[in-house]
N, C-alpha and C positions, 0 to 999 in steps of 0.2 A: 690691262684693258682701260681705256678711256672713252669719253665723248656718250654719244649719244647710245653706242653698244653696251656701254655701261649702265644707263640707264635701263634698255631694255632687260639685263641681268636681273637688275633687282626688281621689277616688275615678273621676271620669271617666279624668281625666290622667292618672294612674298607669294605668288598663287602656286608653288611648290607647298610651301608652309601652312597654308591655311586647306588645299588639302590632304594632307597629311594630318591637319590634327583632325579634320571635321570626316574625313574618308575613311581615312585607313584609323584614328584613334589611338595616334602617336601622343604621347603625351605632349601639353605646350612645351613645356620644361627642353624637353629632349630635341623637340623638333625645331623650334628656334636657336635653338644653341648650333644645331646640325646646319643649316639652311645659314647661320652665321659663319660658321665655318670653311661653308661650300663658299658661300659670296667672297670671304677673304681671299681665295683660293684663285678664284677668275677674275677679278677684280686686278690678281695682282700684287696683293698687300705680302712685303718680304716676309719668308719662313721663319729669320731672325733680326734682332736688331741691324742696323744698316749703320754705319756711321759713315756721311757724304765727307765731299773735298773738305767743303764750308766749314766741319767740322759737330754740324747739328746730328743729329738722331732721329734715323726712321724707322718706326716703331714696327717689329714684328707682328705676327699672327697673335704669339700665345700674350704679348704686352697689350697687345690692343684689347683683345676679351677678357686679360684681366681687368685691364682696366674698366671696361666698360661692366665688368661683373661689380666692382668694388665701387664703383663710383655713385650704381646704383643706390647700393646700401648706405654708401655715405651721407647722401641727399635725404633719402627718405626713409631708408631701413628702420631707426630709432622710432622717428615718425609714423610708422604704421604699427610699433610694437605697442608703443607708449598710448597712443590713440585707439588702439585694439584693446588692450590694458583698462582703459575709461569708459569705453564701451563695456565692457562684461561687467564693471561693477557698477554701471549702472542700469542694466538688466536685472543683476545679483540683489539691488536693494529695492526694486522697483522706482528710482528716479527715470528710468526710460520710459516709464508708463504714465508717472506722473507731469512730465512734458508733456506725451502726444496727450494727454487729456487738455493741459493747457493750448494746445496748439489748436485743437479740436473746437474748442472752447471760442478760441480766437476767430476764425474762418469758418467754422460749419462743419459737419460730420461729413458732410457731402461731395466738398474740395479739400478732402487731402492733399491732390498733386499740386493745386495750387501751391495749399499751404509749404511744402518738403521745396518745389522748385523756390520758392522765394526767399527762403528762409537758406537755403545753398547760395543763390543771386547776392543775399547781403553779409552772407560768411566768407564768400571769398575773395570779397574786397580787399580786405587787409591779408587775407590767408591762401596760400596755396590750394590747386581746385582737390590735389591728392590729400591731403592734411584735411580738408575741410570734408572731404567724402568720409575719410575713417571718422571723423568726429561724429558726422551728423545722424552715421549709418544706426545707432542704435535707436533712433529719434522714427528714422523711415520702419524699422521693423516694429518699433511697438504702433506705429499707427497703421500700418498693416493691421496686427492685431486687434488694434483697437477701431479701425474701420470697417473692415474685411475687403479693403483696396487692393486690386495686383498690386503684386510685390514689385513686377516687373516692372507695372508703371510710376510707381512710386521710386523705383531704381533710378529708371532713365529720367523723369522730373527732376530730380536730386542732380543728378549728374551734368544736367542741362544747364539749372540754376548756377551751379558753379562754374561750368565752363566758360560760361555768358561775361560775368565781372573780371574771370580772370584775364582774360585777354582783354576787357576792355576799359577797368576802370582801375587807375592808381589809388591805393598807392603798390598792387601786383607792380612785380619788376620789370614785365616784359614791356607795359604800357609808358611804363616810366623811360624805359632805355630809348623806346621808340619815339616819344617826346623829345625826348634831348637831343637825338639825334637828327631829328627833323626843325630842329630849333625853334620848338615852341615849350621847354623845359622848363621857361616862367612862369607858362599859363598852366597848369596842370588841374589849374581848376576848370577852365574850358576844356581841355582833353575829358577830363569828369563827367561835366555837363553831356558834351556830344556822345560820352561815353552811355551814360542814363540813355538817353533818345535811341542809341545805336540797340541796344539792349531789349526795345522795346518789341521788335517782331519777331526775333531769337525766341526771347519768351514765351509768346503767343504759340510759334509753330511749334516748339517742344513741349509745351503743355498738352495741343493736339496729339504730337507725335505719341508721346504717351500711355496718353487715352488709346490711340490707335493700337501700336503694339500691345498693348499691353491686354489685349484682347485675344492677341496672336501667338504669344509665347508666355511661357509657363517656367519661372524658375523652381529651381530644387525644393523650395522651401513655400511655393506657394501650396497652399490650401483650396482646395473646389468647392467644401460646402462652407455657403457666409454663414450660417447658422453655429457650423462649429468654432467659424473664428470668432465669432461673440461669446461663445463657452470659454474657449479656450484662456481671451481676455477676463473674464468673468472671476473664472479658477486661478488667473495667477494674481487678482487684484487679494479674493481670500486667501491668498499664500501667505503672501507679503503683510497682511493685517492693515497695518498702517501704513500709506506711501511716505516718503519724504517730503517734505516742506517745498517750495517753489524755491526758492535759495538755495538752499540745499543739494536740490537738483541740479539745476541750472549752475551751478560753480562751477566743476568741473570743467565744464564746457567754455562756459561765457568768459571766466578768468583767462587760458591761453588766448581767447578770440582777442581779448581786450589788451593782451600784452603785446602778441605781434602786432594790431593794428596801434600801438603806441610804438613800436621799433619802427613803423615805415613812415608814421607821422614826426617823429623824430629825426630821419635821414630827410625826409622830404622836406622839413622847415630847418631844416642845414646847423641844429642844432650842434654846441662843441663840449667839450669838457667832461665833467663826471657825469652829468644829465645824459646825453648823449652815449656812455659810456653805458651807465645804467640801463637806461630804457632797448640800445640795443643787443645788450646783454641780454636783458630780458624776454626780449623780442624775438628773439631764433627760435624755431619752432621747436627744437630740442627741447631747450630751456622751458617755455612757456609749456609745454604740453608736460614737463615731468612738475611745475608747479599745480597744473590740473591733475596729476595724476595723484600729486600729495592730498589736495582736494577731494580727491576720490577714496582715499585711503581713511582720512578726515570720514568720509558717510559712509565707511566701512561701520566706522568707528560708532557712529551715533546710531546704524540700524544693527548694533550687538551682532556683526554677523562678523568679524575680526577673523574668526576660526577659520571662515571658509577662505581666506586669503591666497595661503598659499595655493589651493586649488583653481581656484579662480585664476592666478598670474600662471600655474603651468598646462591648463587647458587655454588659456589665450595663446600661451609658446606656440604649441600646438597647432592651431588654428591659422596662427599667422604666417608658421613656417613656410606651406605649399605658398602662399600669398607673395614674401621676401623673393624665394626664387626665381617664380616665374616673372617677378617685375624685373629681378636680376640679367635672367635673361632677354629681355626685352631691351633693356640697358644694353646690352653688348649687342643687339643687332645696330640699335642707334649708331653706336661707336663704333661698327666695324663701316657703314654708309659714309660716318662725318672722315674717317681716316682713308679714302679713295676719294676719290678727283672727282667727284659728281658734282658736288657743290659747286665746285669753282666754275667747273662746263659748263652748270646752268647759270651762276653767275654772268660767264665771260659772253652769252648768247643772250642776254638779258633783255639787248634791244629788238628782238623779235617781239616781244611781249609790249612796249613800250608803247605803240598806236592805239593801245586800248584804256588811254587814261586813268579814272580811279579801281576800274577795274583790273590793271595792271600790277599793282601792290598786293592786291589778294589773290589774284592767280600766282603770281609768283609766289608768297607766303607757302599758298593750299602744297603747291609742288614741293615746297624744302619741307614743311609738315611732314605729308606724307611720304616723305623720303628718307628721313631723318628721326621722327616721331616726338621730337621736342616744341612745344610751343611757341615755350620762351626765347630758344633757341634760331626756330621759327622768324619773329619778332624780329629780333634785335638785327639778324643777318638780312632781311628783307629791309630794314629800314636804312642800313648801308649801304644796299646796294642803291636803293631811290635815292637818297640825299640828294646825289648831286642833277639828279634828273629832275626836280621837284619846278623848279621856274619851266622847263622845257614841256612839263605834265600839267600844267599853269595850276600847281599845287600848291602856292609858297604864298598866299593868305594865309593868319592866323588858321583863319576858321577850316579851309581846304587840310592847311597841314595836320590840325587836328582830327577832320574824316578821312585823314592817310594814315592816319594810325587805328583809327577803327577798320578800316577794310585793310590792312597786314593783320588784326586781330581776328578778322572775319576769317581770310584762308588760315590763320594760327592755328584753328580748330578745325579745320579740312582735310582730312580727316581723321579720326583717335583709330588706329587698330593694331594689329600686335607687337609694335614695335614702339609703343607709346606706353608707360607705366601707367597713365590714367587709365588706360582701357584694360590694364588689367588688377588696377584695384577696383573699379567700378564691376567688372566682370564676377571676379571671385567674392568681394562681398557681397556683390548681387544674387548670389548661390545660383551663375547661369553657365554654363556651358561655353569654350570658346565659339562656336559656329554660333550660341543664342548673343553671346556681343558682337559679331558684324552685324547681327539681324536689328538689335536694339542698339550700343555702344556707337559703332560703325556709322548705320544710319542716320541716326539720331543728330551726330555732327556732323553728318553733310548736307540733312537741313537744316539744322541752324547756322553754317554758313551761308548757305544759299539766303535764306532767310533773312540773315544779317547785311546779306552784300546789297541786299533789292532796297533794304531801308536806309546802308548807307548810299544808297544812288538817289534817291528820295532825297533824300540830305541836304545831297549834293546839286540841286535842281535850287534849293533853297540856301544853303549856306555857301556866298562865295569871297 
């Protein structure tokens, strides 16, 4: 199967898929896996490996969802153990609590959502929006407690604020691929700049959106009476006795942030030698997060609670496991879409899309997104495909080629749903239900695309 039948296929499958989990209460695990299977099946994709004239290798059924299963874990699996790992013991010592009092402090008792989206907004600058969700997650649940804020909307703020820089501000890889490729790879400080501004009503309408939902839906862990989440904070602050120091706290966390945003400031100033060597050594989110995790071991250490360790690492196992698989599988639906001809079809049809200017780069984005569920992935294929269209879309000013990579970053994010890893770590830390992330996850980034495009058209009235 190919062309535009193909398309309508996985348009089936995904609303095969979602109901099936929210209908009938198939599990995600089972039902994407299944629905990946079904798609490989019509789509086409060889039972076994293939080996053509040319002599290359076409990947069967069972290589494709291995891969797509293993490739998952590769990227992020560590990453969400290691960052889960950080979180429990910083719950365990009350450093989680000692944050949201600082953040509390910072902003007001009042604006939580501000504070959680902003605070995501300048975390995943340097850091992946997946990475920076498991970090900041234990930060959104103590000021839950400590505000008596939805969870939910505290969820989705969080999730927004990330979303927002990742697609839009280097030194994230996807911003960066998409600079270079549009040949504005020198300015990255301009891609930056436009990036800040492009950011600006993203924000706005996810902060709303928040507020909104979050009036609407109820995760597992939310609480109805505000009176008891003030207890509740209350009694775990006399658990704990004494909190940790602001330092203290704060390492775990701040130390990985500060080591990948030195690994991309180090690729980005074209750094060589052992520097270069070092810093991006350091800089892999593996790396940096198991140095926070030593950190974390460190205020193990200093809150005498040592003992409880091993407990602590095999209740996180735990917790993270259901989390690994279902991103896993999420990962194989991606990679059974990218291994059938869809892409290329929409590729090769490209100039239908073409008459609608800078609006053009983001509609085609929003489509590979949504089809594919990778952002970065997203990005970098959308900005190939414009290249050479760029003089003919009178896009090839600095300033133009820079708001063509904010709007590919705009559809980048259009939209997160079960075929996207973010939507289901933001999902399942968010303790919601899959049917409660299209309601919050889902939505949420399809306004703040929308959102994002109307500001980069704004821009673009201005910057030519």
């Amino acid at each position: 199967m190919s062309g535009f039948a193909l398309i309508v296929a996985f348009v089936l499958a995904i609303v095969v898929m979602i109901v099936a989990i929210s209908k009938f209460k198939v599990h995600p695990f089972l039902a994407i896996m299944g629905v990946s299977l079904l798609l490989a099946l019509v789509a086409g994709i060889p039972l076994t490996n293939v080996t053509n004239a040319d002599g290359s290798v076409t990947s069967g059924i069972p290589t494709v969802i291995g891969a797509g299963f293993s490739g998952t874990f590769t990227s992020i699996g560590i990453v969400i153990i290691l960052g889960a790992l950080i979180g429990s013991v910083l719950e365990k010592t009350g450093a989680a609590l000692k944050l949201a009092d600082l953040v509390v402090k910072l902003v007001g008792k009042k604006h939580p959502e501000i504070a959680i989206e902003l605070m995501g907004w300048v975390v995943s600058i340097p850091v992946f929006c997946d990475s920076g969700f498991v970090i900041l997650d234990p930060i959104r649940r103590a000021l839950v407690k400590r505000t008596g804020t939805s969870s939910v909307a505290m969820t989705v703020a969080l999730s927004a604020g990330l979303y927002i820089s990742h697609v839009f501000i280097p030194p994230t890889p996807g911003p960066i691929a998409a600079a270079n490729t549009l040949g504005i790879g020198n300015n990255l400080l301009l891609v930056m700049g436009i990036g800040v501004l492009a950011s600006i009503l993203p924000l706005i309408a996810g902060y709303f959106y928040a507020k909104f939902i979050g009036k609407r839906v109820k995760s597992a862990d939310e609480v109805g009476d505000t009176d008891a989440v003030v207890k509740t904070y209350e009694e775990l602050v006399a658990e704990y006795g004494k909190l940790p120091n602001a330092w203290n706290a704060l390492a775990p966390i701040l130390v990985p942030i500060v080591l990948m945003a030195l690994g991309s400031i180090a690729a980005m100033a074209g750094w060589t030698g052992t520097a270069f060597a070092v810093c991006d050594f350091l800089g892999k989110p593996i790396i940096a997060l198991t140095v926070g995790t030593i950190f974390a071991v460190i205020q193990m250490g200093t809150a005498h609670k040592m003992g409880d360790f091993y407990k602590v690492t095999n209740d996180t196992l735990k917790t993270v496991g259901p989390i690994l698989f279902v991103t896993a599988a999420g990962g194989v639906l991606g990679k059974v879409i990218s291994s059938t001809s869809m892409v290329s079809y929409i590729t090769s049809n490209a100039n239908v899309l073409e008459t609608v200017g800078i609006l053009f780069p983001f509609l085609l984005a929003a489509i590979l997104k949504s089809a594919q569920g990778s952002s970065t992935v997203a990005i970098t294929t959308t900005a190939g495909i414009i290249a050479p269209l760029m003089g003919a879309l009178g896009l090839d000013t600095p300033a133009r080629a820079a708001l063509t990579v904010m709007a590919i970053g705009a559809g980048a994010m259009t939209v997160s749903h079960a075929n996207d890893s973010y939507f289901w770590v933001v999902t399942n830390f968010g303790d919601m239900t899959p049917e409660q992330g299209y309601k919050t996850q889902t939505l949420c980034t399809l306004v703040l695309g929308v959102a994002a495009m109307i500001g980069i058209f704004i821009l673009s009235l201005i910057f030519r």
